[in-house]
C-alpha positions as CSV (number, residue, x, y, z in Angstrom):
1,X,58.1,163.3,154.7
2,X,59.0,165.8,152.6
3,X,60.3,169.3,153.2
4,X,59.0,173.1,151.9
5,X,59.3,176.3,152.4
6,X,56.3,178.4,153.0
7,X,56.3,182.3,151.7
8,X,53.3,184.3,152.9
9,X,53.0,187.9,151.9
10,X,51.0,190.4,153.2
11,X,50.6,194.5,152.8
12,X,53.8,196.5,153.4
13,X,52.2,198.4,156.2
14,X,52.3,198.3,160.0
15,X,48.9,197.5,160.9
16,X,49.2,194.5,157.9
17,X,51.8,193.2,159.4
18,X,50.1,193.4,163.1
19,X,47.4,191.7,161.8
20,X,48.9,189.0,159.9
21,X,51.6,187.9,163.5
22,X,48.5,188.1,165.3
23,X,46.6,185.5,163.4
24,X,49.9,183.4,163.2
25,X,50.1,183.7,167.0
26,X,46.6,183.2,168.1
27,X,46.4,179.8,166.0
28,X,48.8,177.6,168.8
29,X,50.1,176.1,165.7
30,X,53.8,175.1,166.1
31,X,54.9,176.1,162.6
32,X,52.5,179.7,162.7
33,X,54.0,180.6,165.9
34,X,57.4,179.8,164.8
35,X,57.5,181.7,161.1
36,X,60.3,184.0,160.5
37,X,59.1,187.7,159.6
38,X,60.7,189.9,157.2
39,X,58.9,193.1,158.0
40,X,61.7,195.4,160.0
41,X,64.1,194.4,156.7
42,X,61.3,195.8,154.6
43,X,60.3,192.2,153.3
44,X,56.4,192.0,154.2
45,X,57.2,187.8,154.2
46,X,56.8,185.2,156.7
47,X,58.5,181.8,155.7
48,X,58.2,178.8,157.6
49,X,60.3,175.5,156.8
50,X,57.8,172.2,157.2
51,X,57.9,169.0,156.7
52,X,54.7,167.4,155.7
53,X,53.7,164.2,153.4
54,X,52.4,166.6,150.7
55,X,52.7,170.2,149.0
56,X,49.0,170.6,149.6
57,X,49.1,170.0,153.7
58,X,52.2,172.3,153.9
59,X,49.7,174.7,152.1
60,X,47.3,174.2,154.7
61,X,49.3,175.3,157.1
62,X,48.2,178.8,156.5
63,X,45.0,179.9,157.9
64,X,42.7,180.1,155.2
65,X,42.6,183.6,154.6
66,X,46.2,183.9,153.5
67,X,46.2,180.7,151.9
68,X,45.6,181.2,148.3
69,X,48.3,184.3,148.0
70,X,51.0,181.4,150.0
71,X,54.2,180.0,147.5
72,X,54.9,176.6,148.8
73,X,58.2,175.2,147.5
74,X,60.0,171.7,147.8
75,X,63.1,171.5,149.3
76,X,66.2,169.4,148.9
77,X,69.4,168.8,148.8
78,X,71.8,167.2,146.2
79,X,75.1,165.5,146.7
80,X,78.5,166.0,145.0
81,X,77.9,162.6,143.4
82,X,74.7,163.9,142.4
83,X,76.0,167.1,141.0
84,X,78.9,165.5,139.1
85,X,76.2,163.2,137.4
86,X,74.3,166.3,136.2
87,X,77.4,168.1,135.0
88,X,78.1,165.1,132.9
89,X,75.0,164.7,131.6
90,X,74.4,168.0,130.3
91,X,77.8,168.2,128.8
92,X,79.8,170.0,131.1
């Protein structure tokens, strides 16, 4: 499985962001329930971390009508092996 963040935005005002936790909550899903909110930092944002076998079913993790507008993005992690090959490759 691989892992992604999930960015939904949504209007910067209070009855958009209402709205938006509403339909999160009302879905039972485990990730919509669980998103993080960014709205009382000023941030209209919910991100959710998931791990799914592909970009496109972490996308459908969003209900439909926030799904075009979502940023999905892979995540990973590198080791200092890792690092210290890309450093030498590129010169450094």
């Amino acid at each position: 499985m691989t892992k992604f963040l999930v960015e939904v935005t949504h209007a910067a005002t209070p009855l958009a962001c209402a709205r938006i936790v509403k339909t999160f909550l009302e879905t039972g899903s485990h990730y919509l329930v669980n998103a993080d909110w960014g709205c009382d930092d000023g941030e209209h944002k919910c991100w959710m971390i998931v791990e799914t076998p592909t970009r496109e079913d972490a996308k459908n993790i969003v209900p439909p009508p926030m799904r075009s507008d979502a940023k999905v993005v892979e995540l990973g992690r590198f080791t200092m092996e890792e690092v210290d090959e890309m450093i030498a490759k590129h010169g450094g």
